[in-house]
C-alpha positions as CSV (number, residue, x, y, z in Angstrom):
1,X,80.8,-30.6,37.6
2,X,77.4,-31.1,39.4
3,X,74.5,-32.4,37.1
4,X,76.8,-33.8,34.6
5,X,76.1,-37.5,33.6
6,X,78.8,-40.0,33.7
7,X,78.1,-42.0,30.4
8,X,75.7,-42.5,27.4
9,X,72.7,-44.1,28.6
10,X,72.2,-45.8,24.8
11,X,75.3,-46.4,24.1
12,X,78.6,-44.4,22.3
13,X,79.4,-45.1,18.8
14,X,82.7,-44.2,19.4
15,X,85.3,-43.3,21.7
16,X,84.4,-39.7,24.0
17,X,86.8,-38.2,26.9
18,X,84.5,-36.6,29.6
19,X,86.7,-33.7,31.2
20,X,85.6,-32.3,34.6
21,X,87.7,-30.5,36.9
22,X,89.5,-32.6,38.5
23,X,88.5,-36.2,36.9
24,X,88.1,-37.5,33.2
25,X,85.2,-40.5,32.7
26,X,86.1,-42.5,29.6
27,X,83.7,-43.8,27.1
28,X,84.3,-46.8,25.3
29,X,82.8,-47.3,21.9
30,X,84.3,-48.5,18.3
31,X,87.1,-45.8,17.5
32,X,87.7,-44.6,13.3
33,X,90.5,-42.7,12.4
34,X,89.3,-39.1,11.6
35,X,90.6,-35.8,9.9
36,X,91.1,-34.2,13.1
37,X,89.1,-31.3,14.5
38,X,88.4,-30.2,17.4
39,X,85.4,-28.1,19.0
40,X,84.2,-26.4,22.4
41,X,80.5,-26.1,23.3
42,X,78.9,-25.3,26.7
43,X,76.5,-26.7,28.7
44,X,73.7,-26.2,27.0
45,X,75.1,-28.2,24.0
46,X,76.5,-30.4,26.4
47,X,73.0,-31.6,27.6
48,X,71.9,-31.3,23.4
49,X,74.6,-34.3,22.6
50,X,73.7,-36.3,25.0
51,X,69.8,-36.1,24.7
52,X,70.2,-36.6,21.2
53,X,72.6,-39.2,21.3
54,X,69.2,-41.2,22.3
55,X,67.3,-40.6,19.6
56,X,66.7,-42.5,16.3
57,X,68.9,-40.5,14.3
58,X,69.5,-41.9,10.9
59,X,73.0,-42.1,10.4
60,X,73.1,-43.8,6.4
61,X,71.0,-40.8,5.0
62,X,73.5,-38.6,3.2
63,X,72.6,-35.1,4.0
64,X,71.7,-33.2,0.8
65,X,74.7,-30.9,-0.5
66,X,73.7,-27.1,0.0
67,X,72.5,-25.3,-3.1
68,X,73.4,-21.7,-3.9
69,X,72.2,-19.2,-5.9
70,X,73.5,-16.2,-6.9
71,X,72.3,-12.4,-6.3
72,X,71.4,-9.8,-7.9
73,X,74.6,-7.5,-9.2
74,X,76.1,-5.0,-6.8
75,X,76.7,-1.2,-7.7
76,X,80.5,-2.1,-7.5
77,X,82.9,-4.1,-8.6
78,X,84.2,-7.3,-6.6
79,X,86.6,-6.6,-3.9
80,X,88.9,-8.2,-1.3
81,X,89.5,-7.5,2.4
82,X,86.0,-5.5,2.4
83,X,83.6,-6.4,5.5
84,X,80.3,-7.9,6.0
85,X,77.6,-7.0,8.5
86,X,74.2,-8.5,8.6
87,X,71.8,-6.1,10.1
88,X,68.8,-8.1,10.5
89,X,67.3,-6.3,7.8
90,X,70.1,-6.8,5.2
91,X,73.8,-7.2,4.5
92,X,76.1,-3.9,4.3
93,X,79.4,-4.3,2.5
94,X,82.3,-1.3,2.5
95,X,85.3,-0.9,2.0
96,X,88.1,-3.2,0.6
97,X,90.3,-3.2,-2.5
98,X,89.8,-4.6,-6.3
99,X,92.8,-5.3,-8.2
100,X,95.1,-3.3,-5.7
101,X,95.3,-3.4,-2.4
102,X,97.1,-0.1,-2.2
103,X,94.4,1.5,-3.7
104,X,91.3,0.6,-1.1
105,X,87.6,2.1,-1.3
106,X,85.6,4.1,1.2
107,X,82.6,2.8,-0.1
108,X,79.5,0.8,0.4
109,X,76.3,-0.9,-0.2
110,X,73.3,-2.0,1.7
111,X,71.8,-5.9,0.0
112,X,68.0,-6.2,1.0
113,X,67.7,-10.2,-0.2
114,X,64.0,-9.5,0.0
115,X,63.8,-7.2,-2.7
116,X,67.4,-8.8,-4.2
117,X,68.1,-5.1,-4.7
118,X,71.1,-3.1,-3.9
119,X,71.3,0.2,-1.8
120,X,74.6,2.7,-1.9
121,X,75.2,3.8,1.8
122,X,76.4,7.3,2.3
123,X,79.9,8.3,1.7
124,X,81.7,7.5,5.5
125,X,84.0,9.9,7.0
126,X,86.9,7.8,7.0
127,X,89.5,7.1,5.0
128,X,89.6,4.5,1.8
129,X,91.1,1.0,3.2
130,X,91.1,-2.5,3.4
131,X,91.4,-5.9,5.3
132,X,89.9,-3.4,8.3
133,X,87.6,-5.1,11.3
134,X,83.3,-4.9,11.3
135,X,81.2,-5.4,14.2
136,X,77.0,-5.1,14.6
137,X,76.1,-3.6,17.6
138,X,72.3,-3.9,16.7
139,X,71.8,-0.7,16.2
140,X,75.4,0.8,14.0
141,X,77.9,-1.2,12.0
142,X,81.3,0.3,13.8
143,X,84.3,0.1,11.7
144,X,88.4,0.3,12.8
145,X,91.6,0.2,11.4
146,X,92.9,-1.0,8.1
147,X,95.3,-0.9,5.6
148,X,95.4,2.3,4.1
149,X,95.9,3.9,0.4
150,X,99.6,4.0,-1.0
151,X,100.3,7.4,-0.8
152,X,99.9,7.4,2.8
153,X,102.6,4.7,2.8
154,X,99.8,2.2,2.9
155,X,100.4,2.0,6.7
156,X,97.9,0.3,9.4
157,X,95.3,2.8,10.5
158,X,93.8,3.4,14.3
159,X,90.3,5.1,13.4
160,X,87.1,3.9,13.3
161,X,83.4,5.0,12.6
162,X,80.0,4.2,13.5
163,X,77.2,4.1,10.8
164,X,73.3,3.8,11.4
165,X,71.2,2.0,8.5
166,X,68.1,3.7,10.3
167,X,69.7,7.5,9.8
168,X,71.4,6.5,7.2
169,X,74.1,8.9,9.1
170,X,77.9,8.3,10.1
171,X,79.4,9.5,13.5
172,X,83.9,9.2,14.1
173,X,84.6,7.8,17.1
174,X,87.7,7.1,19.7
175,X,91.2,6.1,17.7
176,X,92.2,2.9,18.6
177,X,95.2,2.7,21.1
178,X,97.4,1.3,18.1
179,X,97.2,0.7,14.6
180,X,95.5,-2.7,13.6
181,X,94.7,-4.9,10.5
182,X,93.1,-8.4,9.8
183,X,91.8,-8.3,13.2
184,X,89.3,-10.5,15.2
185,X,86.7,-8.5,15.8
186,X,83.8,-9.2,18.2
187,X,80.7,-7.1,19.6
188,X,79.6,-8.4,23.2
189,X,77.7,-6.7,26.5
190,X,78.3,-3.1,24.9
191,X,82.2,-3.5,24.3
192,X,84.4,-4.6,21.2
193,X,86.8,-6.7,21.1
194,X,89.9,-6.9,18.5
195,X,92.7,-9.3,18.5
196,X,95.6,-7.8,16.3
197,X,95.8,-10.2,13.2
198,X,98.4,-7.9,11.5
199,X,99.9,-5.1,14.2
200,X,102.3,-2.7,13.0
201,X,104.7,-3.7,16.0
202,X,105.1,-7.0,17.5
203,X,105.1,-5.8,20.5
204,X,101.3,-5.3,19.9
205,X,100.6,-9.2,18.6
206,X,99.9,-10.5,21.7
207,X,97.3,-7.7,23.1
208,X,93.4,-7.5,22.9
209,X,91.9,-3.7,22.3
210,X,89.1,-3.3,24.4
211,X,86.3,-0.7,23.5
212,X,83.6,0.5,25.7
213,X,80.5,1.8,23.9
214,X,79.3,3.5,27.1
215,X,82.9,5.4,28.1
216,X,84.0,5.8,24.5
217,X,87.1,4.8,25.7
218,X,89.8,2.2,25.2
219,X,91.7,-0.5,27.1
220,X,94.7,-2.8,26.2
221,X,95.0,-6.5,28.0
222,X,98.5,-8.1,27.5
223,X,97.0,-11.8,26.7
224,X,100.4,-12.8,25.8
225,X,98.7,-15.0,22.4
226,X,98.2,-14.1,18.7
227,X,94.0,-14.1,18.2
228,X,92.8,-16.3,15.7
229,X,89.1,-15.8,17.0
230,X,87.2,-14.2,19.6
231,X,83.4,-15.3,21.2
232,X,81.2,-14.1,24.0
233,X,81.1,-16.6,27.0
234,X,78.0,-15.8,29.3
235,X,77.1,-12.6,30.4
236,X,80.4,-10.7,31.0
237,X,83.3,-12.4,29.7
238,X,85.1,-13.8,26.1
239,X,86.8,-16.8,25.0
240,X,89.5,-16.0,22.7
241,X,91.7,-18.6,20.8
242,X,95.3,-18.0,19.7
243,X,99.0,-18.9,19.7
244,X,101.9,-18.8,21.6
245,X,105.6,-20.2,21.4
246,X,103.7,-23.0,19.5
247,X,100.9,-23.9,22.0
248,X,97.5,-23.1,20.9
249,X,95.7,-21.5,23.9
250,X,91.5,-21.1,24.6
251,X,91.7,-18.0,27.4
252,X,88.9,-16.3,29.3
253,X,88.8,-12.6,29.6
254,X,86.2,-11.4,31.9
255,X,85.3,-7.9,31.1
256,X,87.1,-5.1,33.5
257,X,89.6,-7.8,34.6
258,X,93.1,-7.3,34.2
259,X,94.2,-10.7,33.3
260,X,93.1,-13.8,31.7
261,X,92.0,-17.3,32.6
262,X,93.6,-20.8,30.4
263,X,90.7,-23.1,30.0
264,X,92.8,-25.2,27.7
265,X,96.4,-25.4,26.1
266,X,97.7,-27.9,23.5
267,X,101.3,-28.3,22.9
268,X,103.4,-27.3,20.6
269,X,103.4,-31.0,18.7
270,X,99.5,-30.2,18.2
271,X,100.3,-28.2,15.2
272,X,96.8,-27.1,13.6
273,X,95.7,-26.8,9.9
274,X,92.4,-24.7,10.6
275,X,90.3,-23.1,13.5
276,X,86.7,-22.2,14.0
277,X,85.4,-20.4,16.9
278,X,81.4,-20.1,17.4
279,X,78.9,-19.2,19.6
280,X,75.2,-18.0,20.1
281,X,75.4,-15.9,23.0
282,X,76.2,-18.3,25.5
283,X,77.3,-21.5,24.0
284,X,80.7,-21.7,22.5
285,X,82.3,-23.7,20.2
286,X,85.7,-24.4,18.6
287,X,86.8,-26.3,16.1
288,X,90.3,-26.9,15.5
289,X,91.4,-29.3,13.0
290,X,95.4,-30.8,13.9
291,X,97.8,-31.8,11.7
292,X,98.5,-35.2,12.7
293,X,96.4,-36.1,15.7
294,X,92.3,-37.1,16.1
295,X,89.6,-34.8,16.4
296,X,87.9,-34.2,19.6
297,X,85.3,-31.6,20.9
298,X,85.7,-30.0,23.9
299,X,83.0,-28.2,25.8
300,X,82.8,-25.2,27.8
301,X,80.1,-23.9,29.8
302,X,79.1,-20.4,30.2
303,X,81.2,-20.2,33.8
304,X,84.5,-20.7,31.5
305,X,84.6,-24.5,32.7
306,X,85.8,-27.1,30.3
307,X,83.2,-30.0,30.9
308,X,83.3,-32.3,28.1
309,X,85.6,-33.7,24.9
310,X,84.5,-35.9,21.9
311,X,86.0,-37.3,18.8
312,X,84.4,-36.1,15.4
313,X,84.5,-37.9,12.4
314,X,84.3,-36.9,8.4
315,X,85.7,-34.0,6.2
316,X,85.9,-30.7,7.8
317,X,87.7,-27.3,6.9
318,X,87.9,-25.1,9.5
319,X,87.5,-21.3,9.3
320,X,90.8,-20.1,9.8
321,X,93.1,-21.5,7.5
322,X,96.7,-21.9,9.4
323,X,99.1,-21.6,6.7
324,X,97.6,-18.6,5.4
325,X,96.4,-16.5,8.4
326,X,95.5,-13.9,8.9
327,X,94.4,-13.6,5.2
328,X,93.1,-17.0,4.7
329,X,90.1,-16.4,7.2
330,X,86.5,-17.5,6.4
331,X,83.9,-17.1,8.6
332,X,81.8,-20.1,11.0
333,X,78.2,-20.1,12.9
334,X,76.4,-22.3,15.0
335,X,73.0,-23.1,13.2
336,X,70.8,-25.0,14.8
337,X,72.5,-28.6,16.0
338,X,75.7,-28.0,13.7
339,X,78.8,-26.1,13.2
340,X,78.7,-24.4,10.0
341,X,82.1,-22.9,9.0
342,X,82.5,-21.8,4.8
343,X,86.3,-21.0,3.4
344,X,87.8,-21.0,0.0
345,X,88.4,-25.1,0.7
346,X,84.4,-24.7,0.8
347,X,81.3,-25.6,3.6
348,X,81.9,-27.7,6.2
349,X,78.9,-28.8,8.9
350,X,79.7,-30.6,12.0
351,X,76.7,-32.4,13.4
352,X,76.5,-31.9,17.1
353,X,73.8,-35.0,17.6
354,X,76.4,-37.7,16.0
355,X,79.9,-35.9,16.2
356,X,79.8,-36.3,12.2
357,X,81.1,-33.7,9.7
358,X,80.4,-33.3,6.2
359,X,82.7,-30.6,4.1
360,X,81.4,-29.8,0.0
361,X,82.5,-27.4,-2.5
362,X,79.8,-26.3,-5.0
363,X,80.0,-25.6,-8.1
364,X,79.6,-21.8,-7.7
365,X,82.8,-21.9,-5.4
366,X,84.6,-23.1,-7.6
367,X,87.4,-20.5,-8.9
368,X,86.4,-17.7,-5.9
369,X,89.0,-16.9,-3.5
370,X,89.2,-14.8,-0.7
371,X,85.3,-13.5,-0.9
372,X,84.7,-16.0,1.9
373,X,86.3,-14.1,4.5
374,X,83.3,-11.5,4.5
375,X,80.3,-14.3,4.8
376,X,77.4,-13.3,6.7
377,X,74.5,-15.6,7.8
378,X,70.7,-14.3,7.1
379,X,68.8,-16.8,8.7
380,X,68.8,-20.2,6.7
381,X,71.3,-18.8,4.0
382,X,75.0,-17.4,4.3
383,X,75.8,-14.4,2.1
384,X,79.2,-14.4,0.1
385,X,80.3,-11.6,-2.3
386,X,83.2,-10.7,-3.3
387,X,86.8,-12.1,-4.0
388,X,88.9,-12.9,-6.8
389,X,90.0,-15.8,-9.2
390,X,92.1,-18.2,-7.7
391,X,94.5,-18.2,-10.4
392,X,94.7,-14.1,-9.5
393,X,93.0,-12.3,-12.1
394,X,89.3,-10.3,-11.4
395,X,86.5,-12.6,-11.5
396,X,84.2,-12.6,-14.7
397,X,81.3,-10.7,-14.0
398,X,81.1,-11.9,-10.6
399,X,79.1,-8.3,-9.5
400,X,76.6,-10.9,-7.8
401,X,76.8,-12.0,-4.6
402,X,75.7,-15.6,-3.7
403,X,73.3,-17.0,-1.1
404,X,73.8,-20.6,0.1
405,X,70.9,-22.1,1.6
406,X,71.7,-24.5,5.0
C-alpha cells in the first residue's frame, strides 16, 4: 500500500510481519514467547505505532493498576443479561433477569455519575426479557430480541423499541426478520447491525440482520459465519469477526451490498481462547488471543485493507471468552493509545506504542460474574453493574454499580 513505510526507523524490539497486498516486509528484532493475541487497527493507528515507536517511551515503569470505586445503589436489584447504553449524559440499564432467567424484567434506570444518583425510566412497551441486544443511536437507546418470560415458553423474541432520554417517551418499531438472542449488536451510518449469538434455528447462525433507521425496514445477508463482534469500518461499511467450520474469519460488509469481502482467515488449528473487536469510528481493532500460537496485530485501514501485523507481548483477556460464548462476553474500547477490553477474568490494556499488554483483577472484581457483559465507557472510567456471585448465589448488597478509572 502507497505511503506505507518499509521498516522502523529506530529500531524493533521484537519481531513485526508487515502485510500489504501482495508482499510481506519482515522486521527483525529479539523475539519473547507471548500469551497470544491478536489485534487489527487501521491506518491511522498504523502511522500511531510507528511514530511512537520513536519516542522515549519508558518501558520499566509499571503502569499503575486501575482503581475502582463503587456507585451509588440502584432502584433494583442486580441482574444478568440486562444491557448497557452510555448516552453521553449517563448510563441507562433495562431489562435482564435476577435469580431466574425465566422470569426477566421490563424495567430500567437512568445512572447520572455526576450527581451519583439513580433515575427510573418509564415503563417500555415491550415485553419483560433478557440476554436481548442495545444500541445508541445518539439520540434513542433501540432495543431487539430476547429471551422471553417462561410462560411464553421462554422463547427468542423478534421485537424491538426505541426510547428517548430527552422525552423520556418509548416508540415500537419494525419486528426483526427472525427471533434473536445474545446478539452482536452495532449502531453505524443510520443502520443496526446484529449478528445472531443464540438464533432459534441454525439455519439463522450464519446471517447478519440489517436495520435501516431511515426505511424502517429490515434486511438479512447470508455471511455464512457465527458473529462474535461487529465494528464500523469507514464511512459505509462493517467489519465483523466470526466462525466457520473452525476457521475464524474478519469479513467486510459494505452497506447495501449483497455479499461480503475476507480480509483475513485463520485456520482451523488457530483455535482461540478470547476475542475483542474495537474501533473509534474509523480505526478498527481486534484482538484475538490463540490457544497455542503467538500473538500478532493485524491492521486494517478504513478501505477494508489489511496493512500491517505485530506481535504483542504480556497478559491479556480478551472480551469474548471462547469456551463460554455467547454468554461469556465482556465488553472492549479503544481509549486513547490502548485496547481496553474488561471480562469476568478482569481488565486487560494493550499498549499500541510498545505492543505490551497488561491484564489485573481488582479487588472489587473479585467474586462478580457475568455483570461485565453490560460495561459501558463514560469517558476516563468504565461503568459495571450488575452480575452474580461466581459460586452462583445473588451478590451481597451489590445494588451499586462500580466505576473503574483508566
Amino acid at each position: 500500500m502507497a505511503g506505507l513505510p518499509r521498516r522502523l526507523s529506530c529500531g524493533a524490539r521484537r519481531n513485526f510481519r508487515v502485510s500489504e497486498r501482495g508482499r510481506t516486509v519482515a522486521m527483525t528484532g529479539p523475539m519473547t514467547q507471548v500469551r497470544p493475541s491478536v489485534h487489527l487497527i487501521t491506518a491511522s493507528l498504523f502511522a500511531l505505532l510507528l511514530n511512537a515507536s520513536c519516542a522515549q517511551v519508558p518501558t520499566d515503569q509499571e503502569p499503575p493498576p486501575p482503581s475502582a470505586a463503587h456507585t451509588s445503589p440502584s432502584p433494583f436489584p442486580p441482574r444478568m443479561g440486562h444491557t448497557s447504553i452510555a448516552t453521553g449524559n449517563g448510563v441507562i440499564i433495562w431489562g435482564g433477569h435476577e435469580e431466574d432467567q425465566s422470569r426477566p424484567e421490563a424495567s430500567g434506570a437512568l445512572y447520572d455519575p455526576a450527581q451519583d444518583s439513580w433515575t427510573p425510566i418509564p415503563q417500555s412497551p415491550l415485553a419483560p426479557r433478557t440476554r436481548h441486544s442495545a444500541v445508541w443511536t445518539g439520540k434513542e437507546m433501540i432495543i431487539w430480541g430476547g429471551s422471553g418470560e417462561e410462560k411464553d415458553g421462554g422463547r427468542f423474541l423478534r421485537d424491538g423499541a426505541a426510547y428517548d432520554p430527552a422525552t423520556q417517551e418509548w416508540r415500537k418499531i419494525r419486528n426483526a426478520p427472525f427471533p434473536i438472542s445474545s446478539a452482536s449488536a452495532l449502531y453505524h451510518s443510520r443502520h443496526i447491525f446484529m449478528g445472531p449469538g443464540s438464533p432459534t434455528s441454525r439455519d439463522d447462525l450464519g446471517k447478519l440482520a440489517v436495520y435501516s433507521l431511515l426505511r424502517d425496514s429490515w434486511e438479512t445477508i447470508d455471511i455464512g459465519l457465527r458473529v462474535y463482534g461487529i465494528a464500523p469500518l469507514g464511512e459505509s461499511s462493517i467489519a465483523v469477526v466470526g466462525e466457520s467450520e473452525g476457521r475464524t474469519e474478519v469479513l467486510e460488509y459494505r452497506i447495501g451490498a449483497r455479499g461480503v469481502r475476507e480480509i483475513i482467515s485463520r485456520g482451523a488449528a488457530d483455535q482461540m481462547s478470547s476475542i475483542t473487536l474495537v474501533a473509534d469510528g474509523s480505526d478498527v481493532v481486534l484482538v484475538l488471543v490463540p490457544e497455542s500460537s503467538s500473538s500478532e496485530v493485524h491492521v486494517i485501514d478504513p478501505d477494508g485493507n489489511l496493512v500491517k501485523e505485530s506481535d504483542v507481548s504480556g497478559d491479556l483477556h480478551g472480551q469474548v471468552d471462547m469456551v463460554q460464548y455467547p454468554l461469556g462476553r465482556g465488553e472492549g474500547w479503544l481509549h486513547g493509545e490502548s485496547v481496553v477490553s474488561i471480562s469476568d477474568r478482569g481488565l486487560s490494556r494493550v499498549d499500541l506504542r510498545t505492543m505490551e499488554s497488561r491484564s489485573w483483577q481488582p479487588k472489587e472484581f473479585r467474586g462478580r460474574c457475568g455483570g461485565f457483559s453490560a460495561s459501558s465507557l463514560m469517558n476516563d472510567d468504565i461503568f459495571v453493574w450488575g452480575g452474580r456471585s461466581c459460586e452462583g448465589s445473588a451478590l451481597d448488597a451489590e445494588t451499586a454499580g462500580l466505576v473503574v478509572s483508566l
